[in-house]
C-alpha positions, 0 to 999 in steps of 0.5 A: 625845480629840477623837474620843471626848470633845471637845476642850473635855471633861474627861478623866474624862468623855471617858474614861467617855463612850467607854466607854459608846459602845463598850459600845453599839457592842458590843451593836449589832454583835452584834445585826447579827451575830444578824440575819444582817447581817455586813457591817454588824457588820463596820464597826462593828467596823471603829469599835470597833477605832479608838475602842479604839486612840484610848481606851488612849492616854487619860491614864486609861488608865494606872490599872489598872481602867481598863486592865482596862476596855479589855482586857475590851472588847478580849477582847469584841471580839476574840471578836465578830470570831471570830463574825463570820468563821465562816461563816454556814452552817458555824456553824449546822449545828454548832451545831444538830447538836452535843448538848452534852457535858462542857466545852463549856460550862464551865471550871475557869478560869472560876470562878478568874477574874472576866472575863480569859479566860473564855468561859463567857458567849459558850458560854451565849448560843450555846447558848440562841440555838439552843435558844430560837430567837425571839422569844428574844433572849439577850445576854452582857454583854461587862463582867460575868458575865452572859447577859441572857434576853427578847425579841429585840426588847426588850433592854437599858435595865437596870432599865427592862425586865424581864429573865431572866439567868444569873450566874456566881460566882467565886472573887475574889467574890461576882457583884452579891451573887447568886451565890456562888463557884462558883454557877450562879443564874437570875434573874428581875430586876425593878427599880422606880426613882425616882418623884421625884429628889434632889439627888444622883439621875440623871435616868436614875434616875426611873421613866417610863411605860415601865418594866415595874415599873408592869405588875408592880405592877399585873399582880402586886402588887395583882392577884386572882391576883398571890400564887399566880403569886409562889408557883407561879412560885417551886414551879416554879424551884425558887427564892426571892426577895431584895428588896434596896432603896438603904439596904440592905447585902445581900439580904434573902431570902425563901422560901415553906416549908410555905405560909408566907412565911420571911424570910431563911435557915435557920432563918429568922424565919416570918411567919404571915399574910403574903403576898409581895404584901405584903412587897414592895408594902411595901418599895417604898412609898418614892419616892425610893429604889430596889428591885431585886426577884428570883426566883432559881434556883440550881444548884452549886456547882462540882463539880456544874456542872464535867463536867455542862454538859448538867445545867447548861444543862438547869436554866437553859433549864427555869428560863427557862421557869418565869419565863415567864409572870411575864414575860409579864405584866410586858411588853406583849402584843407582847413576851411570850414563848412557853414555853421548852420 
């Protein structure tokens, strides 16, 4: 593993080191492909195909996570190489000129499956690209099941960014606890880190000034007009709110019903008085423990996505536009985005 790791590196970290720099180099052949750029995402698939060959002979390669760590990325890779050989203007005005139509989008084996053999995210991400256009940057996340949405320029860093993604639930699981098997969910996802580090805590882990949870605090939280943007964004979508902190086991939900804030659901407990400003602004008051914050849309189960991917993706681009403007605002001025529709 000199390649990879180093010589004098321990196996286990050569092997999680690697892996990590084939997920950057994945995503930065793909962002060379959407730039048009083709010779250049071509080397660095050159590099991926050696990193690939020279990690399966690592001693870790050998547990079976680790084997479907590599085929996952080895799939990934095989279909960046497909993208890469269509021809530029033959893929652009099949793209644009083809409406969407029942199983272009999805499958029944993409909800039998976690990763192996689905395809469902690269469709998604294509489709929205040509829906979109920029400064939208749609991203499929090569080792999970999910479509990263938001500015062309300002992807990547989970949890420092605010981000819009669509998940896919399966039948081995529930998909990060947010979309059930057979669910289609759009998110909006907003995450606050570590405002002081423990023993035990990742330097990654502490909030800096260019995480957007400061504008979402600031811009939301503690602003004039903060509760009617939760609420009308969450009208809009259609949608609800699971707050979910380090210490807790699941997500706790909230709704609006009737002008009143529901914690959890049907029937739920009904909090007279309360404002969704305030259950989170409460919940994020500890510095060193973690929050993840989400507004979230669902469409399913799988009968109703399976032979209407139209419908589908329909919901996801007009969810997208509904979290636009909470996105705006948790970003600064050059990255906010126009309305989806």
């Amino acid at each position: 593993m000199r390649g990879v790791g180093g010589p004098q590196m321990s196996d286990t970290r050569a092997w999680k080191l690697g892996l990590s720099r084939i997920d950057e180099l994945l995503a930065t052949a793909r962002e060379l492909l959407q730039q048009g750029d083709r010779e250049a995402a071509r080397r660095v698939v050159a590099q991926l195909d050696e990193m690939l060959s020279e990690l399966s002979q690592h001693p870790d390669a050998s547990n079976p996570l680790q084997q479907r760590m590599l085929r996952n990325r080895s799939e990934d890779l095989a279909a960046l190489k497909l993208e890469i050989d269509v021809p530029p203007k033959q893929a652009s005005r099949g793209r644009k000129s083809t409406p969407v139509e029942s199983g272009d989008l999805f499958s029944e084996h993409d909800f039998h499956n976690a990763m192996t053999g689905t395809t469902w995210r690269r469709r998604i991400a294509e489709t929205l690209k040509n829906r979109l256009g920029p400064p939208f940057g749609v991203k499929s996340v090569y080792h999970m099941r999910e479509v990263q949405i938001g500015h062309l320029q300002r992807m990547g860093k989970p949890g420092v960014f605010a981000k819009i993604s669509v998940f896919l639930g399966h039948e081995e699981g529930h998909t990060w606890d947010i979309a059930d098997p057979g669910e289609l969910v759009v998110a909006f996802w907003m995450e606050k880190g570590l405002e002081k580090l423990g023993k035990d805590d990742k330097p990654a882990s502490l909030m800096t000034p260019e995480w957007d949870w400061h504008r979402f605090v600031g811009n939301v939280l503690v602003a004039q007009n903060g509760e009617k943007l939760l609420r009308s964004t969450l009208e809009a979508a259609h949608g609800s709110i699971p707050v979910k902190g380090t210490d807790d086991s699941k997500w706790v939900v909230y709704e609006v019903r009737d002008g009143a804030v529901v914690e959890g659901s049907d029937p739920g407990t009904r909090l007279p008085d309360v404002r969704l400003v305030d259950v989170i602004g409460k919940r994020a008051q500890r510095e060193d423990k973690w929050l993840s914050v989400l507004l979230k849309a669902t469409f399913g189960g799988r009968e109703r996505i399976l032979g209407h991917d139209l419908e589908a993706i329909d919901f996801i681009q007009h969810t997208v536009n509904a979290f636009v403007p909470l996105y705006n605002v948790c970003v600064s001025s050059q990255f906010q985005l126009p309305r989806a529709e």
